[in-house]
N, C-alpha and C positions, 0 to 999 in steps of 0.2 A: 332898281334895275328894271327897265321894260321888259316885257314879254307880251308875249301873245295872249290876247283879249278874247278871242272866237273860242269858244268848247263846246262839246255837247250840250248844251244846255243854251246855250246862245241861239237864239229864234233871228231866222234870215227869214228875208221877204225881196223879189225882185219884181220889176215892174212888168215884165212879160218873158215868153221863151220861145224861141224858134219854130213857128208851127205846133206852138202847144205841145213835143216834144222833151218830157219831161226825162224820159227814159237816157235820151239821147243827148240833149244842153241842157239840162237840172242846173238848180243853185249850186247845190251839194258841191258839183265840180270845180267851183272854184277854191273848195277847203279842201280837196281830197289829195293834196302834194303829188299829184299825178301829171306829169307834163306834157301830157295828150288827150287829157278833157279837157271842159271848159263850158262856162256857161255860154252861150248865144241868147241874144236878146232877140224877139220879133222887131219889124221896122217902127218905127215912131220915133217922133220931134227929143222927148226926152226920156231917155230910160233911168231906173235910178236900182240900187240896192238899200236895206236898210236890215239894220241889224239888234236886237234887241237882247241886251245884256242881263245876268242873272242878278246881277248888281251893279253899283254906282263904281264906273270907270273914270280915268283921267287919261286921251290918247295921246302917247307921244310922236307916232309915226305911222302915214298908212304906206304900205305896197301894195304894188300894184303891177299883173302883167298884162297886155291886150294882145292882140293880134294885129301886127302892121295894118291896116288900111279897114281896122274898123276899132280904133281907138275913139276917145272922147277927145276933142281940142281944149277943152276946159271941162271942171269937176267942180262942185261946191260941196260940202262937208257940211252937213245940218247935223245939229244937236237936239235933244231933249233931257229936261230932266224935271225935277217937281216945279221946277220955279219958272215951269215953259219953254220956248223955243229958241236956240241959240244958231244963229249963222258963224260957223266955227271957223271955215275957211274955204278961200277959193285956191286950185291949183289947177296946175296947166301941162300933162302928158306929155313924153313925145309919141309920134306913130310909128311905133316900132314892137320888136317881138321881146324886149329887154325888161327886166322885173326893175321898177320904178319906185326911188321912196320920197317918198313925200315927209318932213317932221312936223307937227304942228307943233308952234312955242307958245305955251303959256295957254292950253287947253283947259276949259273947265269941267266939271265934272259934269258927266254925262249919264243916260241910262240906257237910252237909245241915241243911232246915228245914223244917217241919210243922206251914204254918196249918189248926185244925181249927176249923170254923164251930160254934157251940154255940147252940141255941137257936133254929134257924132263926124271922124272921115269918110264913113261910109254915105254914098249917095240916097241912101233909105233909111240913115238913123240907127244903123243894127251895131252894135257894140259885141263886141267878144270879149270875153275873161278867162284868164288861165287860171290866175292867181290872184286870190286877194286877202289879205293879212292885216289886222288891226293891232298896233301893238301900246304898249302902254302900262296902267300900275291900277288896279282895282282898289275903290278905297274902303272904308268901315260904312 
């Protein structure tokens, strides 16, 4: 049975934040099941999240919520694990305020993952996140 992959222990990393305003659009906020935070990305071409697990996962679904009109129009899913880099999958967002799931079939085992937002709708590349959820089955 999947569950949720993200815990205390799970090291997030994003590619930028809103005026350096950590206080205000932090990572944090998009694990905090709060539905009025959220992280904001600074502008640029591609923002990405990347998440580093306390051990070796297997993901069966990510969600995902944005903010209508600074959503991603496309996502790729990088992987890692001891045996190097795996391009996991591509998906493709709507621009809306709606929590998104994405399954991925037949995922390999991973240690770390590396959603990179492509194509932000926003004019300047800035992505918003409400919610983001990694779910799936930790292995031995």
């Amino acid at each position: 049975m999947a569950s949720t992959l993200i815990c205390t222990e799970t090291l997030s990393r994003v590619s930028s934040v809103l005026n350096r305003d950590v206080k205000q659009y932090g990572k944090k906020y998009m694990f905090d099941s709060n539905e009025e935070t959220c992280w904001n990305s600074d502008q640029g071409e591609y923002q990405w999240v990347s998440l580093e697990f306390p051990q070796s996962v297997k993901i069966t679904e990510i969600k995902l919520q944005f903010q209508g009109g600074f959503a991603a129009k496309s996502c790729r899913l990088e992987g890692s694990h001891t045996d190097g880099e795996i391009k996991v999958r591509q998906f493709y967002p709507e621009d809306d305020n709606s929590l998104q799931s994405f399954p991925i079939q037949e995922a390999p085992v991973v240690d770390k993952v590396k959603i990179i937002f492509e194509n932000s709708t926003d004019f300047f590349g800035r992505v918003i996140v409400y919610s983001l959820d990694i779910l799936g089955e930790k292995t031995s």
